[in-house]
VODRENTI-279463 format. One record per residue (C-alpha): residue number from 0; x, y, z. Coordinates in steps of 0.2 Angstrom, whole numbers. Layout:
residues N
<pt pos="NUM" u="X" v="Y" w="Z"/>
...
This chain:
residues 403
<pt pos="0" u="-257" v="-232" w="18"/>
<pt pos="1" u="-269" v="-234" w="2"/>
<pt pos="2" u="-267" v="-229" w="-16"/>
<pt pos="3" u="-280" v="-232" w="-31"/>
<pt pos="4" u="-273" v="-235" w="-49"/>
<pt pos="5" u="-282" v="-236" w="-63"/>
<pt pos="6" u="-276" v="-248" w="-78"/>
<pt pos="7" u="-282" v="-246" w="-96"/>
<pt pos="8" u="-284" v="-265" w="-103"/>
<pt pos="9" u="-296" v="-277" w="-108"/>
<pt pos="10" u="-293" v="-287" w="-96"/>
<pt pos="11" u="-298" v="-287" w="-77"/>
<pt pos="12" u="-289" v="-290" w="-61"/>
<pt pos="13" u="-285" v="-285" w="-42"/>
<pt pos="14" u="-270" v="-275" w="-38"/>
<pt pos="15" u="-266" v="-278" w="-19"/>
<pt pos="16" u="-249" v="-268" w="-11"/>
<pt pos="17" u="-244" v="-271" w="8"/>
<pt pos="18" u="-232" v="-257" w="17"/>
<pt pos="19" u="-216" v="-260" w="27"/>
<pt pos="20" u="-212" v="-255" w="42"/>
<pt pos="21" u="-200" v="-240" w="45"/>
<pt pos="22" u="-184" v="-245" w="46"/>
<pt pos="23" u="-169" v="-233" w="56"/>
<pt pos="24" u="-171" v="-217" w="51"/>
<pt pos="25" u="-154" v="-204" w="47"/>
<pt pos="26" u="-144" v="-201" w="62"/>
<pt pos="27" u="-145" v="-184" w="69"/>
<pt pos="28" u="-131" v="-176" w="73"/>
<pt pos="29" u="-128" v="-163" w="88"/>
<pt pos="30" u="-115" v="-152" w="94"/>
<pt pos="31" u="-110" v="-143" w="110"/>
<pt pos="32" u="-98" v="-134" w="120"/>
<pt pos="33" u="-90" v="-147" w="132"/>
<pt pos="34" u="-95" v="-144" w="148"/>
<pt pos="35" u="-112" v="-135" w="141"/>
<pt pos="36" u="-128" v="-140" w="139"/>
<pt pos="37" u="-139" v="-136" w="122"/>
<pt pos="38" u="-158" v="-139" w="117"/>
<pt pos="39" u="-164" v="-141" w="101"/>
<pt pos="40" u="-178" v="-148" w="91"/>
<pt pos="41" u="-182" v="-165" w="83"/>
<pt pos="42" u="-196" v="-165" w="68"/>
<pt pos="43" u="-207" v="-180" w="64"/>
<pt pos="44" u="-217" v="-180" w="51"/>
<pt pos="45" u="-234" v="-192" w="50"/>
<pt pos="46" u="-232" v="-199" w="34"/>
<pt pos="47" u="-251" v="-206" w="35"/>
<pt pos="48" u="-265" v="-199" w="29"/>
<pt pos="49" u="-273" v="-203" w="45"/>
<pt pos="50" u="-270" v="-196" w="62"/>
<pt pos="51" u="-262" v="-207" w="74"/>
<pt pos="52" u="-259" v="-207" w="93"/>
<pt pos="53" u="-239" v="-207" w="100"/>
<pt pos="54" u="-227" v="-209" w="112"/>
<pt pos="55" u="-207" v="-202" w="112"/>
<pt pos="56" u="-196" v="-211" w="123"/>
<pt pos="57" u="-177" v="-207" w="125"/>
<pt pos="58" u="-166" v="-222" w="124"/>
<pt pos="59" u="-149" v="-216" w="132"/>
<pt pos="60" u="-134" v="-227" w="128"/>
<pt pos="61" u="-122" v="-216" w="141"/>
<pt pos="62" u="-135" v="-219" w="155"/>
<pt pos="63" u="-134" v="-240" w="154"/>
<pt pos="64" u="-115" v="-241" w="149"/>
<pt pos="65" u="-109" v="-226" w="161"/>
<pt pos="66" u="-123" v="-221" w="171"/>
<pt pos="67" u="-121" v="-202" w="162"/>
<pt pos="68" u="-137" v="-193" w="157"/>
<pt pos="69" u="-129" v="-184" w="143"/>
<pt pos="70" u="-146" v="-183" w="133"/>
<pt pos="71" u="-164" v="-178" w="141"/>
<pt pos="72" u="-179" v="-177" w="132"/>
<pt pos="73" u="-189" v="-163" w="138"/>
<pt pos="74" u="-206" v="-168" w="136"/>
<pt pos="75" u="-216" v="-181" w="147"/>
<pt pos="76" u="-224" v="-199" w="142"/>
<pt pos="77" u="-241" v="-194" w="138"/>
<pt pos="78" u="-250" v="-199" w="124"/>
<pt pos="79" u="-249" v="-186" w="109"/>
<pt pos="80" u="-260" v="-187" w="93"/>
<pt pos="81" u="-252" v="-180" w="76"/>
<pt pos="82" u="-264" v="-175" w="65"/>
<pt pos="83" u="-262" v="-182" w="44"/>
<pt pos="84" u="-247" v="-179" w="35"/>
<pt pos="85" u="-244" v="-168" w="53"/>
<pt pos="86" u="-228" v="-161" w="61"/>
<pt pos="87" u="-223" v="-165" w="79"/>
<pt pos="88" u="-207" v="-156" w="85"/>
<pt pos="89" u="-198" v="-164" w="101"/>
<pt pos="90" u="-186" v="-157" w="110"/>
<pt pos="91" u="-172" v="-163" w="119"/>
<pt pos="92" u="-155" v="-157" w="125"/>
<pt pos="93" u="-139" v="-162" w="126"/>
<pt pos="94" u="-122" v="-159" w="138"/>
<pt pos="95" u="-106" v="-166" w="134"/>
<pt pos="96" u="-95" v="-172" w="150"/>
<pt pos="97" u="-79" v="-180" w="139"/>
<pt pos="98" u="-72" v="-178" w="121"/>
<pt pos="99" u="-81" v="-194" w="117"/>
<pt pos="100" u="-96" v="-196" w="104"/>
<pt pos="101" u="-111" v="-198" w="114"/>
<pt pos="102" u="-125" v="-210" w="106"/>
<pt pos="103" u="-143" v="-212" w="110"/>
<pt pos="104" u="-162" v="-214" w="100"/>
<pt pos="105" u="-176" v="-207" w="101"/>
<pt pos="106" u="-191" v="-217" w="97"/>
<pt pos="107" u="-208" v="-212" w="92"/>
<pt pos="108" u="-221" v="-227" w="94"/>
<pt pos="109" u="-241" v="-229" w="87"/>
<pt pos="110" u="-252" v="-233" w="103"/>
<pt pos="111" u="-269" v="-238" w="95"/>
<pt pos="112" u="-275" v="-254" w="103"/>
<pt pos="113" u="-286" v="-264" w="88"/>
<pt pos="114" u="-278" v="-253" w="76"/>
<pt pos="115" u="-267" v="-258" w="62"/>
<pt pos="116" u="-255" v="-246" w="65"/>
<pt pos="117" u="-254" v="-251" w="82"/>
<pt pos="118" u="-236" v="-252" w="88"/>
<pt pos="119" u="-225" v="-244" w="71"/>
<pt pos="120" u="-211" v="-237" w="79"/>
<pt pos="121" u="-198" v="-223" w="69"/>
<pt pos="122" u="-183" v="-225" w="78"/>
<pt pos="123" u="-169" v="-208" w="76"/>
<pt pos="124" u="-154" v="-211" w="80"/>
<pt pos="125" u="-145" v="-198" w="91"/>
<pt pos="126" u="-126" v="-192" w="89"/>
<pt pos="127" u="-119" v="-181" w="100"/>
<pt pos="128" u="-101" v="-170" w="96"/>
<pt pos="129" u="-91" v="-162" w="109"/>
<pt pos="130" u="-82" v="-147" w="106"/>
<pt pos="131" u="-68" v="-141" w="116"/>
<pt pos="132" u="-69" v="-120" w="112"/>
<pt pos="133" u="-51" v="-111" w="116"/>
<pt pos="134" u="-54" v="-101" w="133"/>
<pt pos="135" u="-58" v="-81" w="134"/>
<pt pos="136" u="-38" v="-80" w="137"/>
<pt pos="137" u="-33" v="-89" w="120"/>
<pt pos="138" u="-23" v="-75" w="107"/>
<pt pos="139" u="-28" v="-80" w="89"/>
<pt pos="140" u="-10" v="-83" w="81"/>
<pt pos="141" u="-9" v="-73" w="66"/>
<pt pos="142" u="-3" v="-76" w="47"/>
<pt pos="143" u="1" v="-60" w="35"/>
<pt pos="144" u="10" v="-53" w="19"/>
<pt pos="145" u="8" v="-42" w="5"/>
<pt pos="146" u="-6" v="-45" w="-8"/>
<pt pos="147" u="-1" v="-55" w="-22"/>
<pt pos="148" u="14" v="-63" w="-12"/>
<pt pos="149" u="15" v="-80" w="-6"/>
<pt pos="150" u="19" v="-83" w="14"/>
<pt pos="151" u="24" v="-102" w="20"/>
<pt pos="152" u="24" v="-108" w="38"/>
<pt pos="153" u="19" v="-122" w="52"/>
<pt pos="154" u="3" v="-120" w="60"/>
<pt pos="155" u="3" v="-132" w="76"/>
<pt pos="156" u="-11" v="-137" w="88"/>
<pt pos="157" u="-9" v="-143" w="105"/>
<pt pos="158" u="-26" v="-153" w="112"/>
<pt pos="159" u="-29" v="-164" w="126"/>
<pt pos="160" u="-38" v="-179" w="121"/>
<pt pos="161" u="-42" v="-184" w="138"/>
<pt pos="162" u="-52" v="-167" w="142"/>
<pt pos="163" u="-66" v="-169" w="154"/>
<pt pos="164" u="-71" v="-150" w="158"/>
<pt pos="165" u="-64" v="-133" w="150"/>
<pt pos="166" u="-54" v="-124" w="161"/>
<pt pos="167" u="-51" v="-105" w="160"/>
<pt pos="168" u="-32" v="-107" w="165"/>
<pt pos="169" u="-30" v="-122" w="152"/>
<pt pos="170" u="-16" v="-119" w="141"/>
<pt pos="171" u="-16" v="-136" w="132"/>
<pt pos="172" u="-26" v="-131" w="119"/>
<pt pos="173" u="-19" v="-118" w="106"/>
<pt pos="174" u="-11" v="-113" w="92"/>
<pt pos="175" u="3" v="-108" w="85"/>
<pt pos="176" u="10" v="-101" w="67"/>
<pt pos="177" u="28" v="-100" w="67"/>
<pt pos="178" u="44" v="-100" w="54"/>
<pt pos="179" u="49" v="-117" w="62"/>
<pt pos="180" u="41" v="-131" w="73"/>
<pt pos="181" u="37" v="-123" w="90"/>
<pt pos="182" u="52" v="-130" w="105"/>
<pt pos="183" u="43" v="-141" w="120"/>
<pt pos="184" u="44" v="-135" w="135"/>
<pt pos="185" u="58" v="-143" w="148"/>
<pt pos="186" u="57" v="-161" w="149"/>
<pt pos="187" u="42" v="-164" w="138"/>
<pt pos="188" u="46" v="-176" w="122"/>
<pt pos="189" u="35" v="-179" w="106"/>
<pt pos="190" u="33" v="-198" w="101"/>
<pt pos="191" u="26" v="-201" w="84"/>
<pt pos="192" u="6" v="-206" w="88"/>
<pt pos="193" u="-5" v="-219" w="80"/>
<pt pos="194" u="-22" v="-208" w="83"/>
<pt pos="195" u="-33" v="-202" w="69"/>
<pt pos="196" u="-39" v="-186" w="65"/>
<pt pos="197" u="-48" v="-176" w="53"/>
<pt pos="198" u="-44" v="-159" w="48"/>
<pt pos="199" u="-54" v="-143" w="39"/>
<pt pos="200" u="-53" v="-126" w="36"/>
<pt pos="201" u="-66" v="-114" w="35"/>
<pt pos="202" u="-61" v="-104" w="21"/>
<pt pos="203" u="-50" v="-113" w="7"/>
<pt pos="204" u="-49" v="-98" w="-6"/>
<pt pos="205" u="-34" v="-91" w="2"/>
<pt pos="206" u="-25" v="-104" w="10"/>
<pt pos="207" u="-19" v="-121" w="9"/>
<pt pos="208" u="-17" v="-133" w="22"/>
<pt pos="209" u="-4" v="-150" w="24"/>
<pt pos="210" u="-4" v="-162" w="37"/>
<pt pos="211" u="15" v="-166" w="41"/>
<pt pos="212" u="13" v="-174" w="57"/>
<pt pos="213" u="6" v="-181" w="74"/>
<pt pos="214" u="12" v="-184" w="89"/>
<pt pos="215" u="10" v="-186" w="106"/>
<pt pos="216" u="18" v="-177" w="121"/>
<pt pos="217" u="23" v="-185" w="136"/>
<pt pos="218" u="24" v="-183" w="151"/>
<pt pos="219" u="8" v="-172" w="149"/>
<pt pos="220" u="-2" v="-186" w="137"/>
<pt pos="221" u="-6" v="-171" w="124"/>
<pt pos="222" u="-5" v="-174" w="106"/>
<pt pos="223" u="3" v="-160" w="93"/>
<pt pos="224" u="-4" v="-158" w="75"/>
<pt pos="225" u="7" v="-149" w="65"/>
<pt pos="226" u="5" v="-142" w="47"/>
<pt pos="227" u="11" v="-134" w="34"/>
<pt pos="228" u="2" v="-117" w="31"/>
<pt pos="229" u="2" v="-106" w="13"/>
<pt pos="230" u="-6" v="-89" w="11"/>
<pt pos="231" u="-7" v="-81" w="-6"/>
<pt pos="232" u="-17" v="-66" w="-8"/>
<pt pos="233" u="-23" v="-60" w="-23"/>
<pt pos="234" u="-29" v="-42" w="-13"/>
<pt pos="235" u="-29" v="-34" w="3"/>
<pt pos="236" u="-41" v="-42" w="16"/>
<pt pos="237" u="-40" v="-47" w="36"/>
<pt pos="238" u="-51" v="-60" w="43"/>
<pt pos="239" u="-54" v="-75" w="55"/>
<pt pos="240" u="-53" v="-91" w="49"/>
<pt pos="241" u="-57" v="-107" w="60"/>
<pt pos="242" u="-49" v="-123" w="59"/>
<pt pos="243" u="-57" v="-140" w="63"/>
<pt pos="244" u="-51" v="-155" w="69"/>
<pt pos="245" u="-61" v="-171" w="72"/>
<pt pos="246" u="-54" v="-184" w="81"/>
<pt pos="247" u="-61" v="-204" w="77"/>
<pt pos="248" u="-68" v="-204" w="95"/>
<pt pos="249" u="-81" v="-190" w="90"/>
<pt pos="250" u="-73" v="-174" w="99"/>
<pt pos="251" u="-71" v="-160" w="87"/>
<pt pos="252" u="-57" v="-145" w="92"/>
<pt pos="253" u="-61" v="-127" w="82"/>
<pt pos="254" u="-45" v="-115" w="83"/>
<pt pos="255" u="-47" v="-99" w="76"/>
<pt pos="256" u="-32" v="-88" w="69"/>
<pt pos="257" u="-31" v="-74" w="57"/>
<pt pos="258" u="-25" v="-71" w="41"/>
<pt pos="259" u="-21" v="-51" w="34"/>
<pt pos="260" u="-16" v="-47" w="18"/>
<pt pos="261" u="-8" v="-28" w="17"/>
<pt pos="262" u="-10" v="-20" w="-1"/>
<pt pos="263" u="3" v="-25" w="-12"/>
<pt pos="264" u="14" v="-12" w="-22"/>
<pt pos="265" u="7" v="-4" w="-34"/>
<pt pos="266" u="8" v="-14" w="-53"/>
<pt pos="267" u="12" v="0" w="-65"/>
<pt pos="268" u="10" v="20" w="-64"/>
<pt pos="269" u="1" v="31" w="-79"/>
<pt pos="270" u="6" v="47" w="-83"/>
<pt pos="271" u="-8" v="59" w="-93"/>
<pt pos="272" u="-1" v="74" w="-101"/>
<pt pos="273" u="-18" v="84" w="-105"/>
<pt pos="274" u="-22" v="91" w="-123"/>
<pt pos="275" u="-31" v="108" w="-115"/>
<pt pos="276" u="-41" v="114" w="-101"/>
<pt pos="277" u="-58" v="105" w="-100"/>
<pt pos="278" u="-53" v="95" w="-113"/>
<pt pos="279" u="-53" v="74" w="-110"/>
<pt pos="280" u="-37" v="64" w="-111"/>
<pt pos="281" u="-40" v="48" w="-111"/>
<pt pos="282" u="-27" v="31" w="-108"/>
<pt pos="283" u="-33" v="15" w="-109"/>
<pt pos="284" u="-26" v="-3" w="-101"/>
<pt pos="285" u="-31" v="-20" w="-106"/>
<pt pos="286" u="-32" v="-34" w="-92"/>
<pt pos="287" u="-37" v="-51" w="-93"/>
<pt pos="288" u="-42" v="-63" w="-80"/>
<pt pos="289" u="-32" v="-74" w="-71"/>
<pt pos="290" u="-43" v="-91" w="-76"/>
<pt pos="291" u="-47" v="-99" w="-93"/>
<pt pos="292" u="-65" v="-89" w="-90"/>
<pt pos="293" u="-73" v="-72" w="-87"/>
<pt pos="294" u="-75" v="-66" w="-72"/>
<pt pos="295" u="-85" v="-50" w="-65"/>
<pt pos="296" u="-75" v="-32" w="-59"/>
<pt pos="297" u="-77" v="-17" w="-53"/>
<pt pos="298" u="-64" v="-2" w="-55"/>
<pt pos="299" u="-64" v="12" w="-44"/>
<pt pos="300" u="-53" v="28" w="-40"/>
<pt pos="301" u="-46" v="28" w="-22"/>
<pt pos="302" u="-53" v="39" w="-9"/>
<pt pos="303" u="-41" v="54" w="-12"/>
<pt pos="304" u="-38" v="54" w="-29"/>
<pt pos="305" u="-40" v="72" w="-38"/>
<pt pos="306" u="-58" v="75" w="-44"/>
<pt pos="307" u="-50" v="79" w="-65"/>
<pt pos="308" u="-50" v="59" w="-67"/>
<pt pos="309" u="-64" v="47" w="-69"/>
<pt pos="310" u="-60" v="30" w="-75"/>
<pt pos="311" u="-73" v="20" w="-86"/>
<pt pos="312" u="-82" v="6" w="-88"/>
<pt pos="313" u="-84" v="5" w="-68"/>
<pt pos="314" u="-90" v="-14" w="-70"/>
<pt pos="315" u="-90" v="-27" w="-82"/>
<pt pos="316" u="-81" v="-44" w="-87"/>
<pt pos="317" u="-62" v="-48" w="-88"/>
<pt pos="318" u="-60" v="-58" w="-102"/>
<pt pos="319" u="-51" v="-75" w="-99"/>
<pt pos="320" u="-33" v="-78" w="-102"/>
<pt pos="321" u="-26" v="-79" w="-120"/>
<pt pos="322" u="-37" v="-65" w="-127"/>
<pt pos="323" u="-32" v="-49" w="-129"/>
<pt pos="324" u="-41" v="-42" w="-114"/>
<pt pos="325" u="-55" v="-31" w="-107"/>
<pt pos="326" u="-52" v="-9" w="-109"/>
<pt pos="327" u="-52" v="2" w="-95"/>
<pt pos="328" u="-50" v="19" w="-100"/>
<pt pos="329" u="-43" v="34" w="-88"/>
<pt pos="330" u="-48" v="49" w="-92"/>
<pt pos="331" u="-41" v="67" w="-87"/>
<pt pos="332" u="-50" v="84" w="-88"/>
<pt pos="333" u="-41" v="97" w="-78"/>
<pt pos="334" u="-48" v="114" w="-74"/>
<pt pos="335" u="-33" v="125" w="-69"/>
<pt pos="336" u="-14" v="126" w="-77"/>
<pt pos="337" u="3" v="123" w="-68"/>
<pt pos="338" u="-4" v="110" w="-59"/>
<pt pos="339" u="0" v="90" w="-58"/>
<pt pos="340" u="-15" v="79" w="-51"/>
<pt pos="341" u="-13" v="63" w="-44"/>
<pt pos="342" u="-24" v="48" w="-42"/>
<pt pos="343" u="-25" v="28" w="-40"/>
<pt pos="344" u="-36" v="18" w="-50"/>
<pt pos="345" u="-41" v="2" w="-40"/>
<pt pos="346" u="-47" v="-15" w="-52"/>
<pt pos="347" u="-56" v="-28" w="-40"/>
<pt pos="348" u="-61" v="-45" w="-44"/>
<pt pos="349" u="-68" v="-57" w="-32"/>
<pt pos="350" u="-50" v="-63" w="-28"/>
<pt pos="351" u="-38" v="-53" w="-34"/>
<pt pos="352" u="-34" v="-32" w="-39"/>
<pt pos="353" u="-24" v="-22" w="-47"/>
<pt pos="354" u="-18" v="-6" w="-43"/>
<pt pos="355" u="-9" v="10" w="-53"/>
<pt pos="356" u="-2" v="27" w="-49"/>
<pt pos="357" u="-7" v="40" w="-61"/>
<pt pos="358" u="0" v="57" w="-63"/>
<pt pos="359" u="-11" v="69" w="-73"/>
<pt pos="360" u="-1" v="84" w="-80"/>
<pt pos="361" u="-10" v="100" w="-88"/>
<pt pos="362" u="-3" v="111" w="-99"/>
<pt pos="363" u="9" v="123" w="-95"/>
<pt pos="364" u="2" v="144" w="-96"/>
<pt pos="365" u="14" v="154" w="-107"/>
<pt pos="366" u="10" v="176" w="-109"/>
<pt pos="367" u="1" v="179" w="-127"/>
<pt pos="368" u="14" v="189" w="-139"/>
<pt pos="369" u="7" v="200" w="-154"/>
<pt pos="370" u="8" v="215" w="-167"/>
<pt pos="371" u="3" v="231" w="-163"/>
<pt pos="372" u="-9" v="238" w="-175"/>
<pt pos="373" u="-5" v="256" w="-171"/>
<pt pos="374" u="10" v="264" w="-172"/>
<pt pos="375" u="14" v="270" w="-155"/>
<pt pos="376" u="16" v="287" w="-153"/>
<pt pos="377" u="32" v="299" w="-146"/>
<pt pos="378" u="35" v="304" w="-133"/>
<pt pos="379" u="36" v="326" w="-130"/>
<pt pos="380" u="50" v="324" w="-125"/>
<pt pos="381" u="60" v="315" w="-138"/>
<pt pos="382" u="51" v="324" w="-152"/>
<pt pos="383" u="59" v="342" w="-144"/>
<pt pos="384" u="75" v="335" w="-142"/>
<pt pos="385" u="72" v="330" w="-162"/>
<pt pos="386" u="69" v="349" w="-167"/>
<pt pos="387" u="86" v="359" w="-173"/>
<pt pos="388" u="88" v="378" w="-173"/>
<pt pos="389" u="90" v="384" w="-188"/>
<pt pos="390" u="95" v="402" w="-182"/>
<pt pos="391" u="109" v="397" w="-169"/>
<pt pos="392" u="116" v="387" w="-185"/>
<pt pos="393" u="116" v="403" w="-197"/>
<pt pos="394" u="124" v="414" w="-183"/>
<pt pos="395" u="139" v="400" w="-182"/>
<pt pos="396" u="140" v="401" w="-202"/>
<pt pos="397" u="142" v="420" w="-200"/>
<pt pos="398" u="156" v="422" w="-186"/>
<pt pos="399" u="166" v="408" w="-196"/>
<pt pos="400" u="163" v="419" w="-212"/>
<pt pos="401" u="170" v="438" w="-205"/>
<pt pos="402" u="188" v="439" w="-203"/>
């Protein structure tokens, strides 16, 4: 490797630099099914400014201590030549037989007889993982409430350290979430168990995850993890989350279960009484956030709700906790009378929601009452029954006169 610098002084001098050579480079870690083979892809990058001419040899630790070719470099001994600052991508592969780390190197060596670089070697060293998948049979063990309520259990695991190939009856490695730690079956017996493992889940917004024990199971030679499980919600959801556990002889174990939240009951229920027809009413609640910060939202009316309501904004910020809170306004324009419209108005933030029932009611019809201007006219037959005879009246004076 050269370089040229270029010092501003008075003075002259020779500046002389000499490279080392590559040390061990990072380990490369692999993983696989047991029992399943993988290929991938290892990059090395020339870091010269000058192409050189290589070779890639596999150094298999399995093979000399075990006689096991768990990795193969799929490429042959020829000489290759990477160009300047090239890439070379070597493949290899990789098939776990035990739930044991597997180790090996690959090293990529400079074969230019003369040359200066002749015999530079960058050794990568190899780890492979094995992980033991639950079979096709395996029924993911399920934890669930209501949104915005808190659900505590055991989680368990049962693996078998001592796994050499996945079997489609095995039954020794699965999971459990019950209210209480799950009963052995007849003449089995846990013993506490010295064994080191490691544990992670996928997804820790939700859920929180304590180790309470480890033991071993004999007769059979299992071991049995067992945890303490808590699901909070903040708003409905149903998912798969996987957990992870690495034991400290390499072999990893992935269980997956489920988690489903159902929506929670609704947090408060409006009620609109409407000023007139096509007329707004509005109502407005303040929320805040759940966190010492603002955090985005979206408000939406559920599929269903009565087309007389729109809520407003439809996105924004909550404001954080201690202040007084971010408006969203309902409003309620109905178009007919005698009728009550219903609708729910859904709040979502990344992790939680709120929800509320709102009853819009419109105004009540009632018949107009007036004046007439006109004085309404008799009828016939009330105006001839009116009339008086004068004659018949003078003929009755007459006879009452004449003796």
């Amino acid at each position: 490797e050269g370089a040229e610098a270029v010092v501003s002084t008075q003075s002259t001098g020779t500046i002389q630099g000499q490279g080392t050579r590559p040390t061990v480079m990072s380990p490369v870690v692999v993983s696989c099914g047991l029992g399943e083979a993988m290929q991938t892809l290892l990059s090395f990058k020339n870091p010269l400014n000058q192409p050189i001419q290589v070779k890639c040899k596999l150094l298999d630790r399995n093979k000399v201590d075990k006689n096991e070719d768990l990795f193969e470099l799929l490429m042959g001994d020829d000489v290759i030549t990477v160009a300047a600052r090239g890439i070379l991508e070597i493949p290899f592969s990789f098939r776990p037989l035990e739930m044991v780390q597997a180790s090996a190197h690959i090293i990529v060596e400079v074969v230019e007889e003369g040359s200066r670089v002749d015999g530079i070697k960058w050794q990568f060293p190899l780890k492979g993982m094995p992980v033991y998948n639950v079979s096709k049979s395996y029924q993911q063990p399920v934890i669930g409430c209501k949104a915005k309520e808190r659900r505590e259990c055991f989680l368990e695991v049962i693996l078998d350290p001592a796994a050499t190939q996945p079997s489609p009856s095995q039954e020794y490695s699965e999971a459990t979430i019950t209210e209480t730690p799950v009963e052995l079956a007849s003449g089995w017996q846990r013993q506490r168990s010295e064994r080191e493992f490691s544990y992670s889940l996928d997804d820790n917004s939700l859920l929180s995850l304590q180790h309470c024990s480890t033991s071993q199971i004999t007769p059979p030679g299992l071991i049995i993890l067992t945890f303490n499980l808590v699901f909070s919600p903040g708003k409905p959801t149903k998912k798969t989350v996987n957990l992870t556990v690495d034991s400290a002889e390499g072999g990893r174990w992935v269980f997956p279960f489920t988690i489903a939240a159902t929506p929670a009951t609704p947090d408060d229920s409006l009620v609109i009484r409407a000023s007139g027809l096509h007329k707004d009413s509005v109502v407005g609640i303040r929320l805040n956030s759940l966190t010492n910060s603002s955090v985005a939202y979206r408000a939406h009316l559920e599929q269903g709700s009565d087309p007389d309501f729109r809520v407003f904004p439809e996105a924004g910020q909550l404001l954080p906790l201690g202040t007084e809170g971010t408006l969203l306004c309902v409003a309620y324009k109905p178009t007919l009378y005698g009728k009550t419209h219903n609708a729910k108005l859904i709040v979502q933030t990344a992790d939680n929601e709120w929800s509320y029932v709102i009853q819009g009611q419109s105004p009540s019809f009632s018949v107009p009452v007036g004046v007439a201007t006109t004085p309404l006219r008799q009828s016939t037959t009330a105006s001839a029954s009116a009339k008086k005879n004068f004659i018949r009246q003078n003929m009755k004076k007459i006879a009452q006169k004449t003796p």
